[in-house]
C-alpha positions as CSV (number, residue, x, y, z in Angstrom):
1,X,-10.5,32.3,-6.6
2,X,-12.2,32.3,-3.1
3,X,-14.0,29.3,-3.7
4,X,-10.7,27.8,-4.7
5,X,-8.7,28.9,-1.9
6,X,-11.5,27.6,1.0
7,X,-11.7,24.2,-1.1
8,X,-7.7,24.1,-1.0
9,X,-8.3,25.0,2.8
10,X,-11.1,22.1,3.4
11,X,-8.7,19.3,1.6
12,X,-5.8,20.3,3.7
13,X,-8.1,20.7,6.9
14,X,-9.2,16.9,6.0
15,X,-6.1,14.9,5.7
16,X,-5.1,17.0,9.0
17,X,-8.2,15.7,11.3
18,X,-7.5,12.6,10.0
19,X,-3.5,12.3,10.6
20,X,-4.6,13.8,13.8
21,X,-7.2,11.0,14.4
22,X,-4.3,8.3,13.9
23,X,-1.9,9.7,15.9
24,X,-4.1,9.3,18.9
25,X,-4.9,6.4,18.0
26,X,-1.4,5.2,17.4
27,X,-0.9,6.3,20.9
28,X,-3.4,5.3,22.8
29,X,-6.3,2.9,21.0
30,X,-7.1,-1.1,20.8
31,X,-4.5,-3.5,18.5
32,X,-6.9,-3.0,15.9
33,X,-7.3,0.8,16.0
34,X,-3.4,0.7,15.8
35,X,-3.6,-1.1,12.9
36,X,-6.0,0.4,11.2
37,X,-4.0,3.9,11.8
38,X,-1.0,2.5,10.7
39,X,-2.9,1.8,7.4
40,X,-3.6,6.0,7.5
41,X,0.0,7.0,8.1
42,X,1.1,4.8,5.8
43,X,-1.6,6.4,2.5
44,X,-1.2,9.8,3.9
45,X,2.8,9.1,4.0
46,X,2.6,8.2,-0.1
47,X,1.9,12.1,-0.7
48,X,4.4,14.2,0.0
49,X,7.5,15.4,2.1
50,X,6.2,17.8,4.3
51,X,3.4,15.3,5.5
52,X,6.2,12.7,6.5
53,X,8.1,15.3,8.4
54,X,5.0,16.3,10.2
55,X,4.1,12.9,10.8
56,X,7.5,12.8,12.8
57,X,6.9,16.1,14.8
58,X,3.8,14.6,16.0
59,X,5.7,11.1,16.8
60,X,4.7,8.7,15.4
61,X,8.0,7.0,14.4
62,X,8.3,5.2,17.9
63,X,5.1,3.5,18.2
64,X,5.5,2.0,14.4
65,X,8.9,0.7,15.1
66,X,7.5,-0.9,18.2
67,X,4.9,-2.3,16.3
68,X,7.7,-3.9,13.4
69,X,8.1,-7.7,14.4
70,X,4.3,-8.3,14.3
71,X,3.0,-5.5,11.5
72,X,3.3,-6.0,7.9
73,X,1.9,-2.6,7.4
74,X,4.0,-0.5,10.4
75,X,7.4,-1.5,8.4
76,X,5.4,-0.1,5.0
77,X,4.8,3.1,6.9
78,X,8.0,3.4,8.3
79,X,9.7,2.5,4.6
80,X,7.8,5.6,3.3
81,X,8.5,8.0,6.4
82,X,12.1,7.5,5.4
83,X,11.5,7.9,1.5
84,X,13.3,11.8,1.6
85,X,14.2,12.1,5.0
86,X,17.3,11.8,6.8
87,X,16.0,13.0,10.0
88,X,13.1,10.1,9.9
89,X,15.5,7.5,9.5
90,X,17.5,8.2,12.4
91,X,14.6,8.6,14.4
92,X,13.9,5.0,13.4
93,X,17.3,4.3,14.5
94,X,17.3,6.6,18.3
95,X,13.6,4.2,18.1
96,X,15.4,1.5,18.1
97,X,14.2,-0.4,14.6
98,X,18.1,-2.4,14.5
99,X,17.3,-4.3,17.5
100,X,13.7,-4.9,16.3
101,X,15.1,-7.0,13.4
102,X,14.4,-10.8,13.0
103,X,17.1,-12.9,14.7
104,X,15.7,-15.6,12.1
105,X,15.2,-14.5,8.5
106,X,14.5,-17.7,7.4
107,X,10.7,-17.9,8.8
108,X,10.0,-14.9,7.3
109,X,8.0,-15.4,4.2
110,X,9.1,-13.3,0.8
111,X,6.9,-10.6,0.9
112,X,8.1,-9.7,4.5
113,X,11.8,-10.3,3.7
114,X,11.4,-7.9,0.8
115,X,10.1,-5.6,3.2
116,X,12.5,-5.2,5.7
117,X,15.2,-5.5,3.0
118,X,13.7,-2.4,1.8
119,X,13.5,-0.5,5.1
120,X,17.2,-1.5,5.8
121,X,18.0,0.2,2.5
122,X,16.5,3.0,3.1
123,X,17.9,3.0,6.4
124,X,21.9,2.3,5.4
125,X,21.7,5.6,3.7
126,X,22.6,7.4,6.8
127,X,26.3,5.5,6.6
128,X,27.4,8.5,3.8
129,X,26.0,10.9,6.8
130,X,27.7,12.8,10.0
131,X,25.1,10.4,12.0
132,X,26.5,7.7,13.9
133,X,24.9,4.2,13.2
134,X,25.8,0.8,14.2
135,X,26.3,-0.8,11.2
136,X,27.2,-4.2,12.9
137,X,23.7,-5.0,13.4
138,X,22.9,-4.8,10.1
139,X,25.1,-6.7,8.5
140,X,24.7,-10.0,9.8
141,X,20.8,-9.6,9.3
142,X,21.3,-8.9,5.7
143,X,23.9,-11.8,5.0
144,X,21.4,-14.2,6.2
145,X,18.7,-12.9,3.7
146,X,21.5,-12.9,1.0
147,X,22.9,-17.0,2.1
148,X,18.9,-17.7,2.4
149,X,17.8,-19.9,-0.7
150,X,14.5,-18.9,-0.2
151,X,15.4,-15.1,-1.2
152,X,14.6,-13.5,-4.4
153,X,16.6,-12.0,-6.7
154,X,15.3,-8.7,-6.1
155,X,15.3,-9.0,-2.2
156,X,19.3,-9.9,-3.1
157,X,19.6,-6.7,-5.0
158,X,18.3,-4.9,-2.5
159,X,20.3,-6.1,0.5
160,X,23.5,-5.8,-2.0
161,X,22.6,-1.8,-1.9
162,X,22.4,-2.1,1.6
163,X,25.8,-3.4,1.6
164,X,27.5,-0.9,-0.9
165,X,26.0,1.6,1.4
166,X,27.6,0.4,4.6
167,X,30.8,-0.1,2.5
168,X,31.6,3.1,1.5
169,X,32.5,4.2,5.0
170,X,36.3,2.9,5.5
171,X,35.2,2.7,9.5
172,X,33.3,-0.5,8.4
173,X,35.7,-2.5,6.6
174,X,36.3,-4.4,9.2
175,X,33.2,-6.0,10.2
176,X,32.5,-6.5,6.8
177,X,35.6,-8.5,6.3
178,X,35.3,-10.4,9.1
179,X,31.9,-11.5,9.3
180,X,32.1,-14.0,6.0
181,X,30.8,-11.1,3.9
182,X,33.6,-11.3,1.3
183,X,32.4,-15.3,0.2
184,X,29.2,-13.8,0.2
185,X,29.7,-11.2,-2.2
186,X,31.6,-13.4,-3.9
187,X,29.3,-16.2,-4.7
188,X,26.4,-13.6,-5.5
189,X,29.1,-11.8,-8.1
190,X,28.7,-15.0,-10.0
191,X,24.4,-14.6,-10.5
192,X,24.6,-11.7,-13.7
193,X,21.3,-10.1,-12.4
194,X,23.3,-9.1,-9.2
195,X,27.0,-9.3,-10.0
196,X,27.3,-5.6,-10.5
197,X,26.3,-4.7,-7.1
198,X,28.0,-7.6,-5.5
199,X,31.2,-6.3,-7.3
200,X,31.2,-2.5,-6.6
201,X,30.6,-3.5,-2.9
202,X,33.7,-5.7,-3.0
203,X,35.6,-2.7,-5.1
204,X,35.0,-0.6,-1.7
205,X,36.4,-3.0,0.1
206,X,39.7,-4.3,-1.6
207,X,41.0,-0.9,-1.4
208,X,40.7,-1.6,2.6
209,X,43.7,-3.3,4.6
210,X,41.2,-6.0,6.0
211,X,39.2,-6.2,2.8
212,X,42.0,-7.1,0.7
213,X,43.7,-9.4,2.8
214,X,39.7,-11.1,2.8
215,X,39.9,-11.5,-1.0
216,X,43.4,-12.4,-0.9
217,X,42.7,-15.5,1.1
218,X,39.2,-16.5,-0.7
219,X,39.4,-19.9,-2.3
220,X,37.5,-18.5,-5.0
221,X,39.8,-15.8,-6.1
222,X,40.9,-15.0,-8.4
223,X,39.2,-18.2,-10.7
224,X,35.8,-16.5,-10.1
225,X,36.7,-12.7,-10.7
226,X,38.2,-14.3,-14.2
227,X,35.5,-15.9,-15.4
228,X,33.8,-12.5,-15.3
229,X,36.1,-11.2,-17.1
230,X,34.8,-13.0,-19.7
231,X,31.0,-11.5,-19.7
232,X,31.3,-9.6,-22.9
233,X,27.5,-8.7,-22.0
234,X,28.4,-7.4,-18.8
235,X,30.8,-4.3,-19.5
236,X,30.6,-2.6,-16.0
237,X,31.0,-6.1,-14.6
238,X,34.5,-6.8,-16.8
239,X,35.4,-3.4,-15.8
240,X,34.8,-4.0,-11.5
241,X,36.4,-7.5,-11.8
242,X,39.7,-5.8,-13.6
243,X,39.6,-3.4,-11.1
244,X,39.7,-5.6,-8.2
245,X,42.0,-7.9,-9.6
246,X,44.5,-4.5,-10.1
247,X,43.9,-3.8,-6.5
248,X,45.0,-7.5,-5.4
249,X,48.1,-8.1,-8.0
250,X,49.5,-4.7,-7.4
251,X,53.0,-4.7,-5.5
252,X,52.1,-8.1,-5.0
253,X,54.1,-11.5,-6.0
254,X,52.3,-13.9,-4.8
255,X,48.7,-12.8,-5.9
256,X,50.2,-12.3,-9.3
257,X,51.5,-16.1,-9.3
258,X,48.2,-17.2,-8.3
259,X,46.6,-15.0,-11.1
260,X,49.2,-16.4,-13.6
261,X,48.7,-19.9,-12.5
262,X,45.5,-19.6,-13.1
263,X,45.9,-18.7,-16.5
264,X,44.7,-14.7,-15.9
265,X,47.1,-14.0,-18.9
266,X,44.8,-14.9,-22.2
267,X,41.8,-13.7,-20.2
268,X,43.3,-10.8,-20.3
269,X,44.6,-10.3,-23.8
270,X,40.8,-11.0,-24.8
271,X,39.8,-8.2,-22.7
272,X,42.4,-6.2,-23.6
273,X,41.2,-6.4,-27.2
274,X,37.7,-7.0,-27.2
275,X,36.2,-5.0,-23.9
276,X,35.1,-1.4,-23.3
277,X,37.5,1.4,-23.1
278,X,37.9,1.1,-19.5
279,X,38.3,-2.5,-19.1
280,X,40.9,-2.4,-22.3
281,X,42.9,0.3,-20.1
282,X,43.0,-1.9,-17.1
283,X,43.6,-4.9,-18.6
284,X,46.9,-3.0,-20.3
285,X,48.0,-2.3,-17.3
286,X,47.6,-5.6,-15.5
287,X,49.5,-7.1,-18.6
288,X,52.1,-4.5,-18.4
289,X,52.7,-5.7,-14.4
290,X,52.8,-9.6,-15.9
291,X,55.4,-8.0,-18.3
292,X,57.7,-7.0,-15.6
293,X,57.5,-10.1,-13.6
294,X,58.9,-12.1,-16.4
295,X,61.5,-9.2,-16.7
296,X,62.2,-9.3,-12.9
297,X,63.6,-12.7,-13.3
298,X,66.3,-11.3,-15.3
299,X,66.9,-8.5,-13.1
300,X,68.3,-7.3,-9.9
301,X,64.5,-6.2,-8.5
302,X,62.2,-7.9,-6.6
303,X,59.1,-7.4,-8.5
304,X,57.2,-4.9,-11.4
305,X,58.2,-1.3,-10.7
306,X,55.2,0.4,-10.5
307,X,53.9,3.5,-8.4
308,X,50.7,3.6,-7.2
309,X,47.4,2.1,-8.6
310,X,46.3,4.5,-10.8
311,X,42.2,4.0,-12.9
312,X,41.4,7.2,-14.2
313,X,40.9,8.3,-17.1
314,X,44.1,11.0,-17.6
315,X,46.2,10.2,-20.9
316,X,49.0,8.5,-20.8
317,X,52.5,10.0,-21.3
318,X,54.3,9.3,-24.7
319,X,56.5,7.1,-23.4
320,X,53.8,5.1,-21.4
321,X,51.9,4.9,-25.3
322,X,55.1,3.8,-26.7
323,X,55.6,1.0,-24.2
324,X,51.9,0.1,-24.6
325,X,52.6,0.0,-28.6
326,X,55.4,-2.2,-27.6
327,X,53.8,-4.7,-25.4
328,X,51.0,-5.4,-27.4
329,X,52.8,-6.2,-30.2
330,X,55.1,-8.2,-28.6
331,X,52.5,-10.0,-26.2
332,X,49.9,-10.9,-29.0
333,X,52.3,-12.1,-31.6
334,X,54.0,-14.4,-28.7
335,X,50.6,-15.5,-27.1
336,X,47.7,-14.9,-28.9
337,X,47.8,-15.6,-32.3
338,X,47.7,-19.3,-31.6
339,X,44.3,-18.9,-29.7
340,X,43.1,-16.5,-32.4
341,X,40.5,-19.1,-33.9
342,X,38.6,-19.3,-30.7
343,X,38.7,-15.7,-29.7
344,X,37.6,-14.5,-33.2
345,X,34.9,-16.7,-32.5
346,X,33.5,-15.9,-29.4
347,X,33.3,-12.3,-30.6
348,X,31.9,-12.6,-34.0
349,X,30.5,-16.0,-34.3
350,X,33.2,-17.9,-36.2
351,X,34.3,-15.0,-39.0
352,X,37.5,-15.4,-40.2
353,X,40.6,-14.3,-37.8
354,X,41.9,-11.7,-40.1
355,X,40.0,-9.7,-38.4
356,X,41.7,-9.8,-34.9
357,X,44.5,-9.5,-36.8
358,X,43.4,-5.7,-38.1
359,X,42.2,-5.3,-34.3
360,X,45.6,-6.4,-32.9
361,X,47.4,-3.8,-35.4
362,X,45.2,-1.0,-34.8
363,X,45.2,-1.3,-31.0
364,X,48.6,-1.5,-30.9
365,X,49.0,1.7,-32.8
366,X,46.4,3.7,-30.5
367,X,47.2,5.8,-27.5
368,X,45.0,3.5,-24.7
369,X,45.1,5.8,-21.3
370,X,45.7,4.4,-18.1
């Protein structure tokens, strides 16, 4: 056990002389012995927590994000100082490492873009934290990398987290809204590899004042939230684009013309019938909103009479089933048995519609929660 414990002792003595070695290096040695004790940091940074937070007692977080616009290796290093630790990353922040990012993403070759899209991630985490971080310089560095053709799909992912991140704090709505974000998030909602992310990062928003009134004024909504609507594939994708589309049409006239003139109503039906749980519950209640418009025309009110958005998962009271009963009968004997051929097809490869039929009956019996 003594021999154990002193060659337990030596191995920790080992990577100690040699973090120690680096630092002073890091400090005070040559380009090249910087470099090549960023390289140490880095490997001795792979093994654990309680290195990397040692490695920032001894500080050696400053001189690596000095070293950022001309070291591949010193934004590796810096990406695993953060892996764990919220104190490292905002001492890459106090260091500086926002103003160190490329004004120019698109001379940056893919390996490096991937890197820095990586260290941003990491970084962004501190937005769901008390600490205080400008998020304003982030963002326009990671729309570029997202409008750059010469990104990856994976680079994309990652700057999309980054995004979500930096969206779930209500504070930074606005600079997201207004700095062409929205069109960007848009257009990326379209690619299926990153549509989810680009989707629950506009969720976050559209439930914002500036956010919404973004979307509301996009070109491409609602057309391209519709057409993912149609992703049978994609479930969590149907279910974010419902979702957003709720936020928009609700106590809203004129979002809900647009929706209707753009033929939102069949879409919907289809969903209604043939998506997940959750995307069949939203869809309802979209439908149920589409109901009342036509019945406001009749009436003395302005619009649908509905309280506030409500997505979870609570059941429904009996009369809110009954009404749902109701309005799927009605609805999908008036508007969807004369599509039924192409529906029925899309779902199950051109079997014969009595199916759908069955499916219509049996949904409309069932008690579908809002």
């Amino acid at each position: 056990m003594g021999e154990m414990g002193k060659e337990g002792d030596n191995k920790d003595n080992g990577w100690m002389m040699v973090l120690q070695k680096s630092v002073k290096k890091l400090h005070f040695g040559s380009l090249d012995e910087k470099e090549v004790a960023v390289k140490e940091i880095k490997k001795l940074a792979k093994e654990d927590l309680k290195r990397r937070k040692l490695m920032a007692e001894l500080g050696v977080i400053p001189p690596l994000v000095a070293m950022v616009a001309g070291s591949h290796q010193a934004v590796q290093a810096l990406i695993q100082l953060g892996n764990g630790s919220f104190t490292n990353k905002a001492l890459m922040v106090e260091a500086g490492i926002l103003s160190k990012l490329p004004q120019k993403t698109d001379n940056l070759d893919g390996n490096t873009r991937q890197e820095f899209a990586e260290l941003i991630l990491s970084i962004s985490s501190l937005a769901n934290t008390p600490y205080n971080m400008d998020s304003s310089r982030i963002i326009p560095f990671v729309v570029s990398i997202l409008d750059s053709s010469n990104s990856s799909v994976e680079t994309k992912c990652t700057c999309l987290g980054t995004l979500y991140n930096i969206s779930s704090v209500l504070e930074n709505s606005a600079s997201l809204a207004t700095s062409g974000t929205v069109t960007t998030l848009l257009r990326l909602s379209s690619l299926k590899e990153a549509s989810e992310k680009a989707l629950a990062t506009l969720g976050n928003l559209v439930v914002t004042l500036m956010g919404k009134k973004a979307m509301e004024e996009n070109p491409m909504v609602p057309e391209s939230l519709m057409e993912i609507m149609t992703w049978e594939e994609k479930p969590k994708c149907q279910e974010l684009s419902v979702y957003i589309l709720m936020i928009l049409a609700h106590q809203s006239s004129i979002q809900r013309e647009k929706m209707a003139k753009a033929g939102i109503v069949p879409v919907l039906l289809e969903v209604a019938l043939l998506g997940s749980s959750l995307a069949q519950k939203r869809a309802l209640k979209l439908l149920q909103w589409f109901k009342d418009e036509r019945q406001s025309k009749m009436g003395p009110h302005s619009g649908p009479q509905v309280g506030r958005v409500s997505i979870d998962s609570s059941p429904m009271s009996p009369r809110a089933v009954d009404e749902s009963k109701k309005l799927m009968k009605k609805i999908v004997k008036q508007s969807l048995y004369k599509n039924m051929e192409t529906i029925t097809s899309r779902a199950n490869g051109g079997s014969d519609s009595s199916r759908l039929k069955s499916l219509v009956v049996s949904s409309s019996s069932k008690s579908l929660p809002y």
